[in-house]
C-alpha positions in Angstrom: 0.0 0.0 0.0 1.2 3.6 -0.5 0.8 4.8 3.0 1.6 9.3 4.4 2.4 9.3 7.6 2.0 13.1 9.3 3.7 13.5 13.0 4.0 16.7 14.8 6.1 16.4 17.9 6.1 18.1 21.6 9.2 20.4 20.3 6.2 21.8 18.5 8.8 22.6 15.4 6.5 21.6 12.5 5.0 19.1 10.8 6.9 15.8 9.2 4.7 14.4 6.5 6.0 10.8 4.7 5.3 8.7 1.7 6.3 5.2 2.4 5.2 1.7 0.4 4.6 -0.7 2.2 2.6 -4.3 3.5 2.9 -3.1 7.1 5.0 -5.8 7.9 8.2 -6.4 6.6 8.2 -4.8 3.7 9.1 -1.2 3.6 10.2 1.8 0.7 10.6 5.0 1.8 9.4 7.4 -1.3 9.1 10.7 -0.3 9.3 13.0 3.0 9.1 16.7 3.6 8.9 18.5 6.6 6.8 22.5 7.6 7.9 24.3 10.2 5.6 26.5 12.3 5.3 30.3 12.5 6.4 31.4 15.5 2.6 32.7 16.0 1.7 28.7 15.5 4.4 27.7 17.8 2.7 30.3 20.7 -0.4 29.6 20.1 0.2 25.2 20.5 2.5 25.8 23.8 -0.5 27.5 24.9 -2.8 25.3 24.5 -0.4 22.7 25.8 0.0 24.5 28.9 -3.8 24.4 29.2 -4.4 21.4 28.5 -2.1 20.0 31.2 -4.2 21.5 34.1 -7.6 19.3 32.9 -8.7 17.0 34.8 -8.9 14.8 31.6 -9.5 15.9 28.0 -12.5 18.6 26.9 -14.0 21.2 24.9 -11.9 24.5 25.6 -12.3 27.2 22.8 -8.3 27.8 23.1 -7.4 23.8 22.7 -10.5 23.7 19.5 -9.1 26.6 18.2 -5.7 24.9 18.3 -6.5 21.3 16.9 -8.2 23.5 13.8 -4.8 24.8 13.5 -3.1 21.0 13.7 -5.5 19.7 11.2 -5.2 22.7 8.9 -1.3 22.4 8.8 -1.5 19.1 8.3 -4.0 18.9 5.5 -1.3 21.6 3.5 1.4 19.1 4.3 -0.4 15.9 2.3 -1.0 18.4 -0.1 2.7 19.5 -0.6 3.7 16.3 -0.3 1.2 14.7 -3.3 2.8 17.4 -5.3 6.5 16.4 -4.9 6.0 13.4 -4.9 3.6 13.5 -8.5 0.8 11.6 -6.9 -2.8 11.9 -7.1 -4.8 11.7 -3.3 -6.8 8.7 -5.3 -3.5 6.8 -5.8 -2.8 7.1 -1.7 -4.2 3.8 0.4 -4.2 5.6 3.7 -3.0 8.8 5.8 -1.7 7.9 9.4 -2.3 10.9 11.0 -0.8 11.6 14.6 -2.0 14.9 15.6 -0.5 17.0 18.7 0.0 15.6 22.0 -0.9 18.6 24.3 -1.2 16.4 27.3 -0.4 12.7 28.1 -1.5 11.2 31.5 -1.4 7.2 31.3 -1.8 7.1 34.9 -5.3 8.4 34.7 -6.1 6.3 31.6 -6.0 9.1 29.1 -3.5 10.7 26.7 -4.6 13.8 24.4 -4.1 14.2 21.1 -5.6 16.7 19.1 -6.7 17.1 15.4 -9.5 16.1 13.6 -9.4 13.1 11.9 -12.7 13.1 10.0 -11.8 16.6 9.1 -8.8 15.9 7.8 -10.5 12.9 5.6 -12.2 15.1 4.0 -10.4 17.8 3.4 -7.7 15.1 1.4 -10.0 12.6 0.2 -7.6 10.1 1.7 -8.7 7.5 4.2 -7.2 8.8 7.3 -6.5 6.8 10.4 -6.0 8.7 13.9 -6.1 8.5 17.7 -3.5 5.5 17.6 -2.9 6.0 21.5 -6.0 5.9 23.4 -7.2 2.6 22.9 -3.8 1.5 24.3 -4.3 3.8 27.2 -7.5 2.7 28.1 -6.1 -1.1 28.1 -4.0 -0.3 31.0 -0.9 0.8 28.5 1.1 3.5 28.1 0.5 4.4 25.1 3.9 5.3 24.1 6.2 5.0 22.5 4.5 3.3 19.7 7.3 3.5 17.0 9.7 0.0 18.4 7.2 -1.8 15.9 8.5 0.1 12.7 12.1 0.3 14.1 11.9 -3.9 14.2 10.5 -3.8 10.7 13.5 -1.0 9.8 16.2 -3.2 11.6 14.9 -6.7 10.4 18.3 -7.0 8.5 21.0 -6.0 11.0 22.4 -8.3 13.5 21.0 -7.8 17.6 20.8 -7.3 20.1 20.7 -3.9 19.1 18.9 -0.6 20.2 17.4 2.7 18.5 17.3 5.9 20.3 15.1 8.5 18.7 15.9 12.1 20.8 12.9 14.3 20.0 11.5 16.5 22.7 11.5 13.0 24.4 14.0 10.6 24.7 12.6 7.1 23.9 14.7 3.8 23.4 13.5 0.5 21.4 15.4 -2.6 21.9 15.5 -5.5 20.1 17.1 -8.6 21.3 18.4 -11.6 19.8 15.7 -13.5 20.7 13.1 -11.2 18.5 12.3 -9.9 21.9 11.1 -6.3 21.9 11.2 -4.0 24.9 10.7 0.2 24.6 10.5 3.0 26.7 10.7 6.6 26.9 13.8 7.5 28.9 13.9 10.8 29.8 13.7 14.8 28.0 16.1 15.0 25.2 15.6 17.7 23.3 12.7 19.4 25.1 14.7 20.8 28.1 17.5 22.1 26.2 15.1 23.7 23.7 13.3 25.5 26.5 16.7 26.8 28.2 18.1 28.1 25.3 14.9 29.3 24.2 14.9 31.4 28.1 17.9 32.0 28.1 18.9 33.6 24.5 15.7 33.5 22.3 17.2 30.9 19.9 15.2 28.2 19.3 17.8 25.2 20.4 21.2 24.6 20.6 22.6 24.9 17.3 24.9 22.2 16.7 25.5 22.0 20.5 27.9 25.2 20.5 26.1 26.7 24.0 26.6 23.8 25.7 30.4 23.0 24.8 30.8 26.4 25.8 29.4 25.6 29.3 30.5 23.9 32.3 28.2 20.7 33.9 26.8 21.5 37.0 27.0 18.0 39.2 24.9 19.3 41.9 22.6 20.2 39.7 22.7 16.9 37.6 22.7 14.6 40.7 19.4 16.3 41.6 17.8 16.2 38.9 18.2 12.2 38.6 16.4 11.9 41.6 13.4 11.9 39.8 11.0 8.8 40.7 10.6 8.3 37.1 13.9 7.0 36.9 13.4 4.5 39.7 10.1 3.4 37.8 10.5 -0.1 35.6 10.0 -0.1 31.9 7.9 0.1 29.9 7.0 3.8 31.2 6.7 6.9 29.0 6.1 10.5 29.7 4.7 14.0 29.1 6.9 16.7 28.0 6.5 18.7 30.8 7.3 16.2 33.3 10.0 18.0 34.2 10.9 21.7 34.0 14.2 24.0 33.7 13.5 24.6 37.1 16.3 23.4 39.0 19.1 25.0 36.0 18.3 28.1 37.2 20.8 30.2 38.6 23.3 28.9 36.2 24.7 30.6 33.0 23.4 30.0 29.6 26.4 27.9 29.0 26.5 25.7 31.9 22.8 25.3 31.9 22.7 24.2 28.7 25.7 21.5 29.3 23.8 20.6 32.6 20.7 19.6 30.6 22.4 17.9 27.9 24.3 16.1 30.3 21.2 15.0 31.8 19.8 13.6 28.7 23.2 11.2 28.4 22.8 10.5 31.8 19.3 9.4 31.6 20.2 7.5 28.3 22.7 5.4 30.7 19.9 5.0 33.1 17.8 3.0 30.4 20.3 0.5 29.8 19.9 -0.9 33.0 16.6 -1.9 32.4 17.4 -3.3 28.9 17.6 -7.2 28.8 20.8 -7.9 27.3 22.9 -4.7 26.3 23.1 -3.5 22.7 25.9 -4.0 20.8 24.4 -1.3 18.8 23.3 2.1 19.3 21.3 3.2 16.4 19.7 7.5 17.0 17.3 9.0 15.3 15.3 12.4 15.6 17.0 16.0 16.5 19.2 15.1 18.5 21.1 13.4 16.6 22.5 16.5 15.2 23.7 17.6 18.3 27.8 16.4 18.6 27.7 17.4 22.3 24.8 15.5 23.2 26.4 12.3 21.1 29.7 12.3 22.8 28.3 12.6 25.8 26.1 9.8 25.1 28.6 7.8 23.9 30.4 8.5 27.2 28.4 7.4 29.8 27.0 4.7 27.9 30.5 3.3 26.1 28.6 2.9 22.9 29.5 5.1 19.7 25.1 7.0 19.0 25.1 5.9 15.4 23.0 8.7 13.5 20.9 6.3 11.4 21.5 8.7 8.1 24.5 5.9 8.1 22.3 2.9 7.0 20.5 4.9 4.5 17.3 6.1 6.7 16.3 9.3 6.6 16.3 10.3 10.6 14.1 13.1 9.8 11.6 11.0 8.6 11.3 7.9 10.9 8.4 9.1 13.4 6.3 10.3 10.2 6.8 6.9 8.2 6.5 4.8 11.2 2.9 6.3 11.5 2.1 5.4 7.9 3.2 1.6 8.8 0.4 1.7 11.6 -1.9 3.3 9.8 -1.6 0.2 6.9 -1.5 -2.5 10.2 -4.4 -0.7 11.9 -6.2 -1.3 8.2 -5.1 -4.8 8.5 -5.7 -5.3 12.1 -2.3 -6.1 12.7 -1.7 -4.9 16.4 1.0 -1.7 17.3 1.6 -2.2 20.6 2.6 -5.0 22.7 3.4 -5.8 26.5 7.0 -5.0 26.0 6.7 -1.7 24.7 3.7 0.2 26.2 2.9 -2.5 28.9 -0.7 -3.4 27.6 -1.7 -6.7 28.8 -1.5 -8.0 24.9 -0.5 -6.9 21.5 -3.2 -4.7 20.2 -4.4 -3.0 17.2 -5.1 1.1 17.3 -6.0 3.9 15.6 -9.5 5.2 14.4 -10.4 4.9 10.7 -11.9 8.3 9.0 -13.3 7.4 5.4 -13.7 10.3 3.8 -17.0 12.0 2.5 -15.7 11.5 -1.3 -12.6 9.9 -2.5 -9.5 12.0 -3.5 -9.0 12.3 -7.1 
């Protein structure tokens, strides 16, 4: 099936949007893959509907959050659009859309997680079948919902030799691992770019840490580090996953640009070490995808207080800009074929399961 995948994550940067072929199983052709960034005005106005989203009780109709998702949907609609054209495609020649949405708030402990965008609307508006909501149903199972990409990064790695791990560093740190056995075990495992983002963001009105030059500048704090480990989430067993704001820039203050910015960063590598603890076997491989894998800093120290080299996954011919978008046009294609997306060892649901919500659309895309 030709399958787009659309993902828009909590760094709230923009919108990926993938063209992928593929059986949602092991077969898999990347095609096509661009990516829209928001306005700044876009990037205000979804950090403020994040922020209130995360003081409900559980999802609801707010006219801020509505006004928001119309926002999501819209962008994302333009992006299948753009995408259709550079790839020369016709919407009647696409098989599916898996469409993610925004997470503005994600609390598995209460048995919800929130993402919106309007599936049916988007539909519609593209005249592509469109699945959506792939997290809730694993929620409401007792999962976590996330991370749901370990079952497009076995598919990815089906050819490489394990144990072996991938490490996608997006606003969220998440690790997949996949043992020798064909055993499978994911988890998020701490901020990775989100933090940073937001420091640097405070702290000099860039946007992120370009290259990592602010925090090779800087000094880390250990104080401030050793705190900041102390989380409970760190003590919790896998599989576990988390909400952006989780944590907060909170205890960096005080410092410098510079040394807050190594601080954090060092917190990410330290949290990255954390997670191989829980692994089953350790990797022999560290395979990194997402934004952080731009960042030198944040690789070395990685690679420091793990004693594995991060291996950008550019390397093996992936495009690591595109892997969350085309992992949600696999799903969409196994949620068509009721193939399941999670499983015990990577969201902690009781038992594999399908997810996602089909949208048909009111007339098909020409």
């Amino acid at each position: 099936m030709l399958a787009i995948g659309l993902m828009s994550g909590t760094s709230l940067d923009g919108v990926d949007a993938a063209l992928i072929e593929t059986d949602g199983e092991g077969a898999v052709r990347p095609i096509a893959f661009r990516g829209e960034a928001y306005s700044d005005a876009a990037r205000a106005q979804l950090a403020a509907a994040t922020e209130l989203a995360l003081t409900f009780e559980r999802p609801r109709a707010n006219p801020e959050v509505l006004a928001a998702a119309d926002l999501i949907t819209r962008t994302h609609v333009l992006a299948v659009q753009k995408l259709l054209r550079d790839a020369g495609l016709r919407a009647g020649e696409i098989d599916v859309v898996g469409f993610h949405g925004q997470t503005v708030a994600h609390r598995p402990d209460r048995r919800w997680t929130w993402q919106i965008g309007n599936g049916q609307a988007l539909a519609d508006a593209t005249g592509i079948p469109t699945v959506a909501d792939f997290r809730s149903a694993d929620v409401a199972a007792g999962g976590q919902g996330a991370p749901l990409l370990p079952v497009y990064h076995a598919a990815l790695t089906a050819g490489l030799e394990r144990p072996l791990a991938v490490l996608n560093l997006g606003g969220v740190a998440n690790i997949t691992w996949m043992g020798s056995d064909g055993g499978l075990v994911a988890f998020d495992t701490g901020p990775a770019n989100g933090l940073i983002d937001s420091w640097v963001e405070a702290e000099t009105g860039a946007r992120f840490d370009a290259d990592g030059a602010l925090a090779a500048a800087g000094r880390v704090d250990d104080t401030v580090l050793t705190a900041m480990l102390d989380h409970p989430f760190f003590a919790q067993p896998a599989p576990k996953s988390l909400d952006r704001n989780d944590f907060t820039i909170q205890p960096a203050r005080g410092l410098s640009a510079a040394d807050g910015a190594a601080t954090l960063t060092a917190f990410t590598a330290a949290t990255v070490a954390e997670a191989f603890l829980l692994l089953p076997e350790r990797p022999q491989r560290l395979l990194v995808a997402g934004g952080g894998r731009h960042n030198p800093v944040m690789l070395r120290m990685i690679s420091e207080k793990t004693g594995l080299t991060p291996e950008p996954v550019d390397g093996l011919g992936w495009n690591g800009d595109a892997i969350e978008a085309e992992g949600f046009a696999y799903m969409a294609v196994r949620t068509l074929k009721g193939l399941p997306i999670s499983f015990p060892g990577t969201t902690g649901v009781p038992e594999p399961m399908t997810g996602g919500v089909l949208h048909q659309p009111q007339s098909r895309g020409e």
